[in-house]
Structures are given as structure tokens and as C-alpha cells.
C-alpha positions in Angstrom: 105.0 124.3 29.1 108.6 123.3 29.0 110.9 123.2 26.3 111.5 119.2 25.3 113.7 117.8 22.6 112.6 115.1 21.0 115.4 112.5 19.4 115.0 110.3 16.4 114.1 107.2 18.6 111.1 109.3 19.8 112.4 110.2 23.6 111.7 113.3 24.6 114.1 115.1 26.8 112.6 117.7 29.3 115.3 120.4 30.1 115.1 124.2 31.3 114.1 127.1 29.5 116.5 129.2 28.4 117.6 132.4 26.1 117.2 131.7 22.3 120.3 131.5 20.4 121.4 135.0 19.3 119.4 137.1 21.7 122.2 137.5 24.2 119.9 138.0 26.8 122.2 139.1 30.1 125.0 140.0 28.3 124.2 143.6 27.1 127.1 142.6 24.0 124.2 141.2 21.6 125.8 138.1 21.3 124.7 135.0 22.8 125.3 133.7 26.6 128.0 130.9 26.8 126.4 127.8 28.2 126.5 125.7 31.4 124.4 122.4 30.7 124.1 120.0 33.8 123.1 116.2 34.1 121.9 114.9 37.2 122.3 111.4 38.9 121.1 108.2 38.1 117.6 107.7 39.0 116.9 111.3 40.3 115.8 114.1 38.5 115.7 117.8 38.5 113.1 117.5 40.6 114.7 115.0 43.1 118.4 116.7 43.1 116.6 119.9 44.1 114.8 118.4 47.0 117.6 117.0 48.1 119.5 120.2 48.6 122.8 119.1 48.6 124.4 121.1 46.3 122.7 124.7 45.1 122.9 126.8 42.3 122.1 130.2 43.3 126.1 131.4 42.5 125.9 130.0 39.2 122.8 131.5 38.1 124.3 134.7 39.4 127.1 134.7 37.5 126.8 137.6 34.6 126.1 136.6 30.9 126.1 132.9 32.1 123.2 130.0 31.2 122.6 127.2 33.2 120.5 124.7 32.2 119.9 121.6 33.5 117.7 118.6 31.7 116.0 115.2 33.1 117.8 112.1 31.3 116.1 109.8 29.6 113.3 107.9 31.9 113.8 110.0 34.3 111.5 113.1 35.7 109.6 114.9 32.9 111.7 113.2 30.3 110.5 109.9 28.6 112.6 106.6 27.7 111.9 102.8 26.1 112.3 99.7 28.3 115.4 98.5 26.3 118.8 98.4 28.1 120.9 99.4 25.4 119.1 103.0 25.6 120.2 103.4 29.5 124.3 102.9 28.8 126.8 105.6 29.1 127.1 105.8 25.3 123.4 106.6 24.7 123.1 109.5 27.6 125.9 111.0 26.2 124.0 111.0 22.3 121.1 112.4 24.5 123.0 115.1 25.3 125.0 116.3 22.1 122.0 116.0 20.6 120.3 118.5 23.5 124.0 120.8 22.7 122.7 120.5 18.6 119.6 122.5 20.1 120.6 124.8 22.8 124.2 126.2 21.5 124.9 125.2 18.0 128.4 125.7 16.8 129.3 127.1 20.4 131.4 125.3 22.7 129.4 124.7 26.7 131.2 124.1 30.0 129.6 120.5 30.4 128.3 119.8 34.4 127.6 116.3 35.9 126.8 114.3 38.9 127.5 110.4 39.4 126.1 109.3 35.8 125.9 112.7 35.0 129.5 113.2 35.0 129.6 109.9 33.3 127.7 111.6 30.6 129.7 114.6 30.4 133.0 112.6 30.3 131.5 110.2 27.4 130.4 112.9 25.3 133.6 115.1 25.7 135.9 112.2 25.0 133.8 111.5 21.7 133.2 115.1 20.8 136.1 117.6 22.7 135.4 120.4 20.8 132.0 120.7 22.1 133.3 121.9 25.5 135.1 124.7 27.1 135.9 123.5 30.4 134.3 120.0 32.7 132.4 120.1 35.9 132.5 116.3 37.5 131.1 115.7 40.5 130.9 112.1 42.1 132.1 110.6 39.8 131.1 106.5 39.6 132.8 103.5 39.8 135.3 103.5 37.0 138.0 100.5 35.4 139.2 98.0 38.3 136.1 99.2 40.6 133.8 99.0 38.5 132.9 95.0 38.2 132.1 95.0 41.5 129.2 97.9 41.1 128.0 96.2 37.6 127.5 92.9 39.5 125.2 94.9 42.6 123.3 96.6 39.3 122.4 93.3 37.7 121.1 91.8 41.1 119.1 94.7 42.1 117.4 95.1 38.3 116.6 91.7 39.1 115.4 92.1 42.7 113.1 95.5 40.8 111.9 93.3 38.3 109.9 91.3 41.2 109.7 94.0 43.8 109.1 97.1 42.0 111.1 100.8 43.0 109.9 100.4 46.1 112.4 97.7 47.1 115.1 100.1 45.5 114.0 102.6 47.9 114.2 100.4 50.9 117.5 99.4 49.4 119.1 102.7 49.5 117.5 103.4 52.6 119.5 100.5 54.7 122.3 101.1 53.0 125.2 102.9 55.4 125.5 106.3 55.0 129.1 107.8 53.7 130.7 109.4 56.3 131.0 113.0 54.5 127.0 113.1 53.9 126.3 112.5 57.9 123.7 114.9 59.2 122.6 115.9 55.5 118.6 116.3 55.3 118.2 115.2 52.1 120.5 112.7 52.1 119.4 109.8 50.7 116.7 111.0 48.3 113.3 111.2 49.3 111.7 109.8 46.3 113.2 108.4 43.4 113.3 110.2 39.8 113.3 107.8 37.6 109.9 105.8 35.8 109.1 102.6 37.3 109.3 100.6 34.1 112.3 102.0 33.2 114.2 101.6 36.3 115.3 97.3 35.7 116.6 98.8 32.0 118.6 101.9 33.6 120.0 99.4 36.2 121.3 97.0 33.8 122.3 99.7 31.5 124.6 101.2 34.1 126.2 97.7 34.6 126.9 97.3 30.7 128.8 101.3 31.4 132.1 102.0 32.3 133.6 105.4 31.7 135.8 106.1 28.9 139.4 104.3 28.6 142.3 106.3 30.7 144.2 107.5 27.1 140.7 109.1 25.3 140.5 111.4 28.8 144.1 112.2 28.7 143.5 113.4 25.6 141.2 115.9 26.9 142.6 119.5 26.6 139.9 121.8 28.5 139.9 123.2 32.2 138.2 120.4 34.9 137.2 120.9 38.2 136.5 117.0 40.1 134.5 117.5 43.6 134.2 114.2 45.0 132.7 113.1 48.6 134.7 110.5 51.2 133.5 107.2 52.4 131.5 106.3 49.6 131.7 103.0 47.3 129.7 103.7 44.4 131.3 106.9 44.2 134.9 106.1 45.2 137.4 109.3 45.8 139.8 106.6 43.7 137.9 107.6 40.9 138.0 111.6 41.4 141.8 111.0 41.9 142.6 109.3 39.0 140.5 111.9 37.0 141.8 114.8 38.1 145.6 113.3 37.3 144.1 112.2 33.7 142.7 115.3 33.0 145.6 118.4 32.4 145.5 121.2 34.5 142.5 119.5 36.6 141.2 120.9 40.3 140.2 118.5 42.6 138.4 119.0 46.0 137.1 116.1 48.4 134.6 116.7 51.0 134.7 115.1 54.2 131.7 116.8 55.3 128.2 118.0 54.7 129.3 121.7 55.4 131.7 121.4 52.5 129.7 119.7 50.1 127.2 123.1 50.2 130.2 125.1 49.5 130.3 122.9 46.1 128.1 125.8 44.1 130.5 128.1 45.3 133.1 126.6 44.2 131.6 125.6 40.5 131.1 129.5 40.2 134.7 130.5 41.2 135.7 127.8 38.5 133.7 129.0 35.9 134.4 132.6 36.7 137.7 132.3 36.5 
């Protein structure tokens, strides 16, 4: 069975196995493996993401004396989550996942890994808590500041639209919806299935329009190594928001993809980064 955490508000969050603290398991020093922890996209899963394909992890499990572990949010995949709101905002994912650091690598920093509100997650929690992190792995990053009105407004109508039609019309949503450009000829693109629980999904939705990502000064403030890989053509995961990121963010790397054939060089590239 599966290691899950369970928080004070009585979620329990499903996440990977991985080496108990201490054990150094991989390293051959006898001290413990640093830590790569990764949070997948809204309404997917680990489950989901992996069907999907998009975007592999082979190199970064390869890497030596490394730990990846990724982790279903709350609501989503193996993980489970209330029906309020509140519990689906950028703020309380990011709680979800200090609290899963508190576990997995106490009193060491991890290189923190996100897609869409994944890397909403990861930004939230290293703005409030910097010294948890080594370096930031942001991929697709959502609909941020001046954009993001726009998206909140689409959220509200379509937790309304769930409320009545159930995931299914989400699914058929998705599934008109044009493709972006870069993610043309991509098999798994859109997703299959969703990841999230069907009476959570109306909450997440309006949770996500009560979200923005942190203010432009708290991410400037950030110190640590960033890598932004962001996708073309897409408006709920506009490059505009990967740019203004990666110019936020010191020292930041920033790589758009204007094609499916690039975005599977993306594990690649998170490898070289965290090599490096």
C-alpha cells in the first residue's frame, strides 16, 4: 500500500514511496538523498499525467543520489479532499505540500517541481517558505495578474455548468476546445480521463478562480536557481506568464516549446538543470 499523509483537516495525500530519511539509499555517502518533489496539473493526477505522456521522467530518476517523488493533490487521484472551496485555492495546495516536505525531508531544503497548478503550488509555498527550496522547476505556468480575470470568470461558469452536468461536461468541454499549436499531433493530448473526484471538481473550479499566483515583489525576492518551460499558443497557460517569471526570478532559464517534439525533450532538460 502507498505511503499517505494525512493533514489536520483529515485529507489524506497519496504520494510516492520513497527512501526513509537517513538511509541514504543511492548515494553510497550514508547521508540522505536530496529531494525532487513534483505536483501535477489541475484536475489530473499521477495517474492521468503519466497516461498522457507528455513529459517523462526516466532522466530524472536516473540521475545518481537523486529522489523524485511525485504526490496526487488534494481531490485528486488516490488523494482525498472536502467539498469546500476554500480547501482548493493556491494557498491551501501549497499548506498541502509543506506539510508533505515536514514528512519526506525534514530540515532539508527540496528542488520543488510543478505543472499548471502545480507550479502554482510550488511558487506559493516557496514565496511563503524560501528556505525550503534549493532550486524551482515551473512548467506551464497559469494565468497570472492582468490575465488572470479573464480565466477566473471561465472557472466560475464551468463549476457552475459541473454542478448540473457532472465531469462529463468538463470532459466534452476540454475536448472542443482548440488545441495549442505546440501540442499538435501529441497522443495524449488532451487527457484521456480526468484525475480529479467528481464531487470535488465544482469546489476545485471555483477554488482556482479565488487563486492568483503570488504578487511580482514576494517572487523577486526569491533567491534559488529556476528553470520556466512553457508551451506556445495556449491561453490558460499563456508564455506571458513564463516570461514574466523567468525575468522575476534571478538567474532564471526559460525555454518555450513550439512543438510536441520539444516538449518530450522537457525531462531532459529538468535533468540537465538539476545536474548542473
Amino acid at each position: 500500500m502507498e505511503p499517505r499523509l494525512t493533514l489536520p483537516d483529515g485529507t489524506r495525500i497519496a504520494h510516492d514511496a520513497t527512501d526513509t530519511p537517513g538511509t541514504g539509499a543511492g548515494t553510497g555517502t550514508g547521508t540522505e538523498a536530496p529531494l525532487a518533489v513534483y505536483a501535477h496539473g489541475m484536475s489530473l493526477s499521477r495517474d492521468v499525467e503519466a497516461g498522457m505522456d507528455l513529459f517523462g521522467w526516466d532522466a530524472v530518476r536516473r540521475l545518481p543520489g537523486r529522489r523524485l517523488v511525485r504526490y496526487d493533490a488534494r481531490g485528486h487521484g488516490a488523494s482525498t479532499g472536502g467539498a469546500d472551496a476554500s480547501g482548493y485555492t493556491y494557498r491551501h495546495f501549497a499548506d498541502d505540500l509543506l506539510a508533505l516536505l515536514d514528512r519526506l525531508s525534514p530540515g532539508r531544503p527540496v528542488t520543488g517541481m510543478g505543472s499548471s497548478l502545480g507550479s502554482a503550488t510550488v511558487l506559493t509555498a516557496a514565496v511563503r517558505e524560501p528556505a525550503r527550496f534549493d532550486r524551482l522547476v515551473l512548467l506551464i505556468p497559469p494565468t497570472a495578474w492582468e490575465t488572470r480575470a479573464a480565466q477566473a470568470g471561465l472557472y466560475r461558469k464551468l463549476a457552475d455548468a459541473t454542478e448540473k452536468g457532472g465531469p462529463e461536461l468538463l470532459a466534452k468541454v476540454t475536448a472542443a476546445a482548440p488545441v495549442p499549436s505546440s501540442l499538435a499531433g501529441a497522443p495524449g493530448y488532451p487527457a484521456r480521463s480526468l484525475g480529479v473526484h467528481r464531487e470535488a471538481l465544482p469546489s476545485l473550479l471555483r477554488g482556482a478562480a479565488l487563486s492568483d499566483l503570488p504578487a511580482r515583489a514576494e517572487i523577486a525576492r526569491l533567491t534559488r536557481p529556476a528553470l520556466v518551460l512553457a508551451w506556445a499558443d495556449d491561453p490558460g497557460h499563456p508564455v506571458s506568464t513564463a516570461e514574466q517569471l523567468a525575468g522575476l526570478l534571478p538567474g532564471a532559464r526559460l525555454h518555450v516549446s513550439e512543438d510536441a517534439a520539444d516538449i518530450r525533450t522537457w525531462g531532459d532538460r529538468i535533468a540537465e538543470f538539476l545536474a548542473d
